[in-house]
C-alpha positions, 0 to 999 in steps of 0.5 A, a space after each residue: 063366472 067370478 073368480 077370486 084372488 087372495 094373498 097368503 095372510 097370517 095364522 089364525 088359531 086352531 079351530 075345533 068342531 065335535 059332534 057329541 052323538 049316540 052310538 055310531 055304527 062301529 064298523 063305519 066309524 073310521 070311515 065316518 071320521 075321515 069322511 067328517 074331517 076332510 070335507 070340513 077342512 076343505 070348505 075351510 080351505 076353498 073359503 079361503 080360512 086356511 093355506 093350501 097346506 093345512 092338514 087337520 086332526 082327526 077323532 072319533 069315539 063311540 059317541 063323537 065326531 072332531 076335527 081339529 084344524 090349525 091356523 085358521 082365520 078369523 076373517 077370510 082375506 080381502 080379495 078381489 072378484 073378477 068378471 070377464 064380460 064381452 068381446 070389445 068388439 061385440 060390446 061396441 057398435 061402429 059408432 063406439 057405442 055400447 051394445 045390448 051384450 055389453 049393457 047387460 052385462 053391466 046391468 048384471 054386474 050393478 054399474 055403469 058401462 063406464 065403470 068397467 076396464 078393458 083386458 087383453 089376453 091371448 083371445 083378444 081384449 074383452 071388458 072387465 068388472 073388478 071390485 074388491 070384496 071385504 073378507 066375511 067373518 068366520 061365523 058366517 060361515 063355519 054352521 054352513 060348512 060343518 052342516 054341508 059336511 054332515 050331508 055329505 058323509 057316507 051314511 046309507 040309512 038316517 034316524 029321524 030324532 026330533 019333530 024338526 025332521 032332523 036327520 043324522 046316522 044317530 041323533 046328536 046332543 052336542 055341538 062344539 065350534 070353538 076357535 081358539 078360546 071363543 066360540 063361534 056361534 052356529 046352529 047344526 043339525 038343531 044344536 047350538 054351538 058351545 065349547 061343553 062336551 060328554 066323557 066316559 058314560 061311567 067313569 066321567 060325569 057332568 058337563 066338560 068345558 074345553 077352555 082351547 081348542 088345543 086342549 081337547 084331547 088332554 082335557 077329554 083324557 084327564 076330565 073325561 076319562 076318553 081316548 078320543 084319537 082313534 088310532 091312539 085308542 088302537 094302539 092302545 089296544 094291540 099292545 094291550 093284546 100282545 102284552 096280555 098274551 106274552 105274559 101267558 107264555 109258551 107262544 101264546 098269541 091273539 093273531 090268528 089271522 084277520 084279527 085286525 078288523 076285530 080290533 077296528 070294531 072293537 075300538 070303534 065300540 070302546 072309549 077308554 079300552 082295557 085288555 084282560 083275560 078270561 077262560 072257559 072249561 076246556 071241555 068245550 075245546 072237544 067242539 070245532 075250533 072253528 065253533 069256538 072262534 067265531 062264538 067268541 069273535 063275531 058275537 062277543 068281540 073277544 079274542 082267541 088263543 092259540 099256543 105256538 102250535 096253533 092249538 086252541 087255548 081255554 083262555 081268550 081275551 077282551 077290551 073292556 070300555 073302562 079302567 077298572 081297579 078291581 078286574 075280577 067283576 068283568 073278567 067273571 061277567 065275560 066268562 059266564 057270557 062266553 060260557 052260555 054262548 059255548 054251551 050253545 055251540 056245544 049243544 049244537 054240535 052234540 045234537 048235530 051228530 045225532 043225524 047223518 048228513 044223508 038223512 038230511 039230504 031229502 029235506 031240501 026239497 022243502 028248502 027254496 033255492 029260488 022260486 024259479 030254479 026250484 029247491 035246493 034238492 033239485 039243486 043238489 040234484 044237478 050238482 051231482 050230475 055236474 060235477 061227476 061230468 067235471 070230474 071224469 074230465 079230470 081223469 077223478 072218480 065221478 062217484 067220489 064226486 056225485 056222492 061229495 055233490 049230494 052231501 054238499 048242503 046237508 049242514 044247511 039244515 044242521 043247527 050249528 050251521 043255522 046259528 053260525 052261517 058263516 060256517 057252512 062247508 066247515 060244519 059238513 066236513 066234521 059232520 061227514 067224517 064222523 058220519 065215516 064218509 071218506 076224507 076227499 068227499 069231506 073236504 070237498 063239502 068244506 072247499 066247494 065254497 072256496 074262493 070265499 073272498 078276493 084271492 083267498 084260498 081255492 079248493 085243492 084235490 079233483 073231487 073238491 075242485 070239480 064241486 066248486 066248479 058244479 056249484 058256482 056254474 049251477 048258480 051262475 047260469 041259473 041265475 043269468 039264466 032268469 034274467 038276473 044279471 047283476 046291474 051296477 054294484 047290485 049283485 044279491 046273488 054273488 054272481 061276480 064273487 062266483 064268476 072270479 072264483 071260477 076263473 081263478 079255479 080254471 087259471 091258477 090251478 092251470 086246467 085243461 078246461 073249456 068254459 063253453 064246453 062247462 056252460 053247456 053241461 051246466 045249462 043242460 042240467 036245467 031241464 025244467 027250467 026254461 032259460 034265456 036263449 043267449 045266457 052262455 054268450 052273456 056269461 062268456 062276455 060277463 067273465 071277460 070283464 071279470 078277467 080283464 082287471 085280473 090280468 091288469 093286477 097282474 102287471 099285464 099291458 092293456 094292449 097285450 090283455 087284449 090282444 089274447 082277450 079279443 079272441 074269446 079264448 075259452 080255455 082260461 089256462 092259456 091265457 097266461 102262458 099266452 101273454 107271457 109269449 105275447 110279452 117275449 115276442 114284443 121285446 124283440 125286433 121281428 115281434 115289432 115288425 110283424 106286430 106292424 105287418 099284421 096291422 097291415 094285413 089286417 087292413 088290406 083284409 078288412 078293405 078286401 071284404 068290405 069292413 070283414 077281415 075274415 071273408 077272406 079264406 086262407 085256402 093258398 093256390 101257389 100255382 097263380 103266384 107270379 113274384 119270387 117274393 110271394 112264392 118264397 113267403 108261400 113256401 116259407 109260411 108252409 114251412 114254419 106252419 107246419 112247426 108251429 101247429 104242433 107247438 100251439 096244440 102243445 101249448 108251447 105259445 113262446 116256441 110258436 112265437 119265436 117260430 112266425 118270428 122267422 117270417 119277418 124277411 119273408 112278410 118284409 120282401 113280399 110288401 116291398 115286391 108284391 102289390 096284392 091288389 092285382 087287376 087280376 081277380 084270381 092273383 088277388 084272390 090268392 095273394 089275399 088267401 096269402 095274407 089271411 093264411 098268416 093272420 090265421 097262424 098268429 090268431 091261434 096265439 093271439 091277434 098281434 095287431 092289437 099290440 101298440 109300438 
């Protein structure tokens, strides 16, 4: 394979490439841009146009793509290809003649046998073809790169825009490749390349030439009236927000929460951002707050407000795409936009109340959960049973329950939830109180979806933790349960979502809970259905994949994750406090030592029963006991057994632990005086019985032979 050789060369100039584009996808547009930059500057830099160290400069608006890369050459540097050939000693024949293998490769290299050196290394001498390579100019190159860039940015779906089947995420109307004050001539994406480029759709006009590639961003903000960099237009924004709401006073404030990634589509969606404030009649402050939010945020981009009591305002603010003198148009446009979208919510909710949520209930049969699992009645149906069965296991009322299962996807028919999706369990929570159902079963119509998000908020309460529970199993083993198992990073059904929501649920809020025991209630609720025969071993398999990374964030070793793991433990409560003993016990020097014997006598087991170390039964006869060393650990296995049983039944993993800690001079002695493969069959029977009566006891904690020195 060639390889080059290049030397560090002097700077070049700065090297600026702009794709002028229609309206990019705002959500991918950061993504787009880092994507762009890196990939165009690390061709240039495996071209040998730049130094290792070079680091560029991105932007990206609305409707463009740019990079901006210092010191790049004009011309790659000279360097010198090299071609390892043959062995010498395969290359030459007895007579020192050249061989087929070395022939050819001179062939392929295009000189004579005499033409090439001889190396020697490490591995021996072999021929060598070197020849120096000129360095290629730029403009034989950068097209190439910049198009190679193209194909390889993170775009799911392509536009088609020309009748040359020209593909790009929008079609594109300009391309810039400009190095220093000339332009390198290329074609990408069907553009020629020039230096001309576009400003602000309204506030610019004409065609912009960028004399340098050093100059574009001053020249795009003057000339164009366009913010290119992209985090400088953010923090434009953000101070425009704080700014805008200090000056209302009294603890006003935008940052609700996650308001950051409003403020990343927004910017990918403005070139020459603007923060003004609007209102709205604060009669429409008698809807939901949680109405009023997402009206705003998620279909209008604005901003609400809240005082420093965290009550809503009849004020919100927005970013506007230009720097207007005279504000009082687009503030007055944004507030009758607003008010329609307000109106609506409102109309929703009024018409919402009209109907109870339990009259709504008996139009789910009419609603398909899945054309296999039936409809979200009978959903309903074996939620309720569900959840009063997780209920009673947690000593709540399996009533209260039943009746929050049976309320629990009645918004699915409400108005309000068919316009806002994103709240449903929010909506049935308002609808339920005012319908004067009690507050537990309100709260759990709105918590049975919690978790919504990677460590977000779980449900709090008996009632709404035991529906989450009912609604993320029923869903769980159903879908499993037809053979729709996520595969890859398809996963349509949010199985992986609902498996971690579960494990959280059963392990944050520490619940005696057995997950096999939950299956099975679960799966017997599907009479109708016929489910795979093994879907609550697979789903018992698929939640310790889910919980391994878990306990991994969670700072816990690999070999401490499974020595607990590799059990198949089914109360997921216990998991922590057993890594936490597991932790304890490996700090200090018996954990060491019985950690080693417990390989041991894992492998003398599994040797004994021919690759299964649990055919051996740990039932001790003490009477065949020869050696005082096996009599004594017998007796003092005895001992701490019977301190350790209660201990492990009372969940106290440290306690036992440090209890089998005191087995170390007992397990130590019998190694050194006690050779368990006796000739005598029943000797080594019970010295085997011995040996397995110990695994047991550190097996009902965790299997310690998994734990690394």
């Amino acid at each position: 394979m060639a390889k080059s050789k290049t030397a560090n060369g002097a700077a070049g100039e700065s090297l600026l490439i702009e794709l002028l584009t229609e309206e990019l996808p705002p959500k991918s547009l950061a993504r787009l841009s880092a994507a762009f930059a890196g990939a165009v500057t690390d061709a240039l830099r495996d071209g040998a146009f730049i130094g290792a160290g070079s680091v560029s400069e991105k932007f990206a608006t609305p409707r463009r793509l740019a990079v901006l890369i210092p010191n790049v050459r004009s011309r790659q540097l000279d360097s010198v290809v090299e071609r390892k050939g043959p062995s010498v000693q395969a290359a030459l024949d007895a007579s020192g003649k050249p061989t087929p293998a070395l022939l050819g490769f001179a062939r392929s290299c295009g000189v004579d046998p005499e033409k090439l050196e001889r190396r020697k290394d490490e591995k021996g001498e072999n021929f060598l073809y070197r020849v120096q390579k000129k360095g290629e100019p730029l403009a034989a190159h950068l097209a190439g790169y910049v198009e190679q860039a193209v194909k390889r940015l993170p775009v799911a779906k392509l536009m088609r825009w020309s009748s040359h089947d020209i593909q790009f995420v929008r079609p594109v109307h300009g391309l810039i490749m400009l190095h220093g004050t000339k332009v390198v001539p290329g074609v990408v994406l069907g553009r020629k390349s020039g230096n001309k480029t576009r400003g602000h759709r309204f506030m610019s006009s004409g065609a912009i030439a960028i004399k340098r590639a050093t100059d574009y961003a001053k020249t795009l903000r003057v000339q164009g009236k366009v913010i290119a960099g992209y985090e400088e237009r953010k923090k434009l924004i953000v101070h425009g927000l704080d700014k805008a709401a200090t000056n209302l006073g009294a603890g006003t404030t935008w940052r609700l929460g996650k308001e950051m990634d409003l403020v990343d589509e927004v910017n990918s969606i403005v070139e020459s951002p603007s923060v003004h404030v609007g209102t709205f009649d604060s009669s429409y402050l008698d809807v939901p707050r949680e109405c009023l939010i997402v009206s705003m945020q998620q279909h209008q981009k604005y901003f609400p407000l809240v005082d420093a009591h965290g009550k809503l305002q009849a004020r919100f603010l927005f970013v506007a795409n230009m720097q207007p003198r005279d504000p009082s148009q687009i503030v007055r446009g944004n507030e009758r936009v607003l008010r329609a979208r307000l109106a609506d919510a409102k109309f929703f909710y009024d018409q919402d109340r009209k109907t109870r949520l339990a009259e709504r209930v008996p139009r789910l049969a009419h609603v398909v959960y899945h054309n296999k699992l039936g409809s979200q009645l009978q959903r309903v149906e074996r939620m309720q049973v569900l959840a009063a069965a997780i209920a009673l296991k947690l000593k709540a009322d399996p009533v209260t329950a039943e009746r929050a299962a049976f309320l629990a996807k009645a918004d699915l028919l409400t108005d309000m939830v068919g316009e806002f999706p994103e709240l449903q369990g929010t909506m049935g929570r308002y609808y339920a109180l005012h319908d004067g159902e009690s507050t537990e079963v309100a709260n759990a119509i709105e918590q049975h979806y919690l978790p919504r998000s990677a460590g977000g908020a779980l449900p709090q309460g008996a009632i709404a933790i035991s529906l989450a529970l009912a609604d993320k199993l029923d869903t769980l083993v159903g879908i499993f349960g037809i053979g729709l198992a996520p595969t890859g990073e398809k996963d349509p059904f949010g199985l992986r979502r609902a498996a971690v929501g579960v494990l959280r649920i059963l392990l944050e809020q520490e619940l005696a809970l057995n997950i096999d025991e939950l299956l099975e209630l679960a799966r017997g609720r599907f009479e109708d259905v016929s489910l795979g025969a093994n879907v609550s071993r697979e789903l018992l398999s698929f939640f310790f994949d889910r919980l391994r990374p878990y306990l991994r964030e969670r700072d816990y070793a690999a070999d401490e994750v499974d020595a607990v793991l590799s059990l198949a433990p089914t109360r997921f409560d216990q998991v922590i406090p057993r890594l936490d003993a597991i932790r304890k016990f490996r700090a200090a020097p018996e954990g060491q030592a019985l950690a080693a014997a417990n390989k041991r006598i894992q492998n003398i087991l599994r040797q004994a029963g021919n690759g299964d170390p649990d055919l051996i039964t740990p039932a001790i006869d003490g009477t065949l006991f020869r050696e005082e060393a096996e009599k004594k650990l017998a007796a003092r296995l005895g001992e701490v057994s019977a301190r350790v049983q209660p201990l492990t039944a009372a969940g106290d993993f440290a306690a036992a632990l440090r209890e089998l800690s005191s087995l170390r001079d007992a397990v130590d002695a019998f190694f050194d005086k006690v050779m368990v493969m006796a000739d005598d069959a029943n000797l080594r029977t019970a010295r085997l019985q011995l040996l397995a009566q110990i695994r047991r006891e550190f097996r009902e904690i965790a299997d310690i032979s998994k734990l690394q020195g």
